[in-house]
PLY file of the C-alpha trace (Angstrom):
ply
format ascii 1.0
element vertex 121
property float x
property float y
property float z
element edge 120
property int vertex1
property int vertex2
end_header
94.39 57.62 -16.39
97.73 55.69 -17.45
97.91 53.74 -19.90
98.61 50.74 -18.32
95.32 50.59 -15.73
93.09 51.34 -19.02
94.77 48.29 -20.85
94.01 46.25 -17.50
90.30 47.13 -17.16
90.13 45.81 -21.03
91.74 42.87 -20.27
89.72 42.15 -17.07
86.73 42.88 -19.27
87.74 40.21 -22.20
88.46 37.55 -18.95
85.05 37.92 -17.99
83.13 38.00 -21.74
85.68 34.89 -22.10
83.59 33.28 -19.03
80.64 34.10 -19.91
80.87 33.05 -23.53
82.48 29.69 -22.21
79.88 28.85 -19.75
77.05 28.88 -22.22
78.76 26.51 -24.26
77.95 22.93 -23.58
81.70 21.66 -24.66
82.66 23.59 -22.01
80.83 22.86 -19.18
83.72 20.84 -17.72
86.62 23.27 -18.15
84.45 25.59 -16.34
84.32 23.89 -13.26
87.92 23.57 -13.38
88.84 26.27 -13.85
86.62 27.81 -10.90
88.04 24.92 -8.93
91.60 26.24 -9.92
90.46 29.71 -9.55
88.95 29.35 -5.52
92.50 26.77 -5.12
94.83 30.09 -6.10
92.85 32.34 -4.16
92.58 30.48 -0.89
96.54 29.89 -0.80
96.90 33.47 -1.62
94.65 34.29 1.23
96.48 31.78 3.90
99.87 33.81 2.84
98.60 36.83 3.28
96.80 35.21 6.49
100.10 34.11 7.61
101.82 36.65 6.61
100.07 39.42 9.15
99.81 36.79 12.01
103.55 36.77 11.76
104.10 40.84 11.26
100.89 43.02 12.02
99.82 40.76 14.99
102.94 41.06 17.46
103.28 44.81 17.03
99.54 45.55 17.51
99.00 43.28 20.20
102.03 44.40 22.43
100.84 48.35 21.71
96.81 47.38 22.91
98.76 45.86 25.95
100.46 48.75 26.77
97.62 51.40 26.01
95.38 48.69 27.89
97.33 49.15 31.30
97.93 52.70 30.62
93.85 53.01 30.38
93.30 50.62 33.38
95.92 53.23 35.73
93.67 56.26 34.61
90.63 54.16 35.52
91.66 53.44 38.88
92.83 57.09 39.44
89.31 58.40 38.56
87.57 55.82 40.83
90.01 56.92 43.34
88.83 60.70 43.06
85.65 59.81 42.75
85.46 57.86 45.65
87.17 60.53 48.03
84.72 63.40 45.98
82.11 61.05 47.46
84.01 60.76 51.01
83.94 64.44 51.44
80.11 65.12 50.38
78.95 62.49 52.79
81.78 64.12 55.47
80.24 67.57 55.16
76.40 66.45 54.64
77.16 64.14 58.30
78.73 67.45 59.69
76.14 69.90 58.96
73.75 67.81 60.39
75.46 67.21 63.58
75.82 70.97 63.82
72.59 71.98 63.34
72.09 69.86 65.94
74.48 70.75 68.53
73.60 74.69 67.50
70.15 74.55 66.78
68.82 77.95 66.01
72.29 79.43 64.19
72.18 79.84 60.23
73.73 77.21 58.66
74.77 78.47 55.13
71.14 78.04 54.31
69.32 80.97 52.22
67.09 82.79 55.32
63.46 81.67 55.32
61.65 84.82 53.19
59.32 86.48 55.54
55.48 88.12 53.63
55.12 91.39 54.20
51.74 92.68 54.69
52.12 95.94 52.93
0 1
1 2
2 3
3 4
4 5
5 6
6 7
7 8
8 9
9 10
10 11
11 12
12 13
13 14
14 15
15 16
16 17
17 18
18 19
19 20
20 21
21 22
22 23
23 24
24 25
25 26
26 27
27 28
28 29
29 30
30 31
31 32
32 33
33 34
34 35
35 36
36 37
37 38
38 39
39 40
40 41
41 42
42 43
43 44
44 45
45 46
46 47
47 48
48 49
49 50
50 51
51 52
52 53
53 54
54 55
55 56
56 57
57 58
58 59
59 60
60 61
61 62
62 63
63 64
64 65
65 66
66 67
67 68
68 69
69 70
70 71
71 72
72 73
73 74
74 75
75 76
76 77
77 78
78 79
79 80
80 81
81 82
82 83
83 84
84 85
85 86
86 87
87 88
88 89
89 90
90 91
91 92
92 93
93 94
94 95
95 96
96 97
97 98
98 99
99 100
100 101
101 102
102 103
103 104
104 105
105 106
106 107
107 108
108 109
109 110
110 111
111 112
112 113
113 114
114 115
115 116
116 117
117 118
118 119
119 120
């Protein structure tokens, strides 16, 4: 670890003994509400920059790439419905013609498996 992130984590450590020192201290009930107050002020304008800040970068690139991949998905969903429709097409086709020729040829095998006859061996 470098010696610069240990020295941090001690002084982030001291920052909050500080606090916690200071807020049992009558005197300085008042500065401690300040500086929370100060402390929620800085952090909500850091937040709206860094709110602003990716609505005016991050946002434009990402939303123009989900449109793209967006009609790119829709195409390949209409394709499949497309196949799947004409898969369907072509079952009902064939189920429509089998019956209409077993009944015009009744009698002829019809791709069936023939009935099993018992054998009275």
């Amino acid at each position: 670890m470098e010696l610069k992130g240990i020295i941090k984590y001690i002084a982030v450590i001291i920052i909050v003994l500080l606090i916690a020192f200071f807020s049992q201290q009558a005197y300085y009930q008042g500065t401690e509400k300040t500086f929370i107050s100060d402390a929620k002020n800085y952090a909500a304008a850091y937040l709206a920059k860094g709110s602003n800040w990716a609505t005016s970068k991050i946002y434009p690139k990402v939303s123009g790439e989900v449109q793209k991949r967006g009609d790119i998905i829709k195409n390949e969903i209409k394709q499949e419905k497309e196949k799947v429709s004409e898969n369907i097409g072509e079952k009902i086709s064939n189920y429509f013609s089998g019956v209409a020729n077993s009944i015009v040829h009744p009698g002829t095998p019809q791709n069936c498996a023939p009935a099993q006859t018992s054998s009275g061996k």
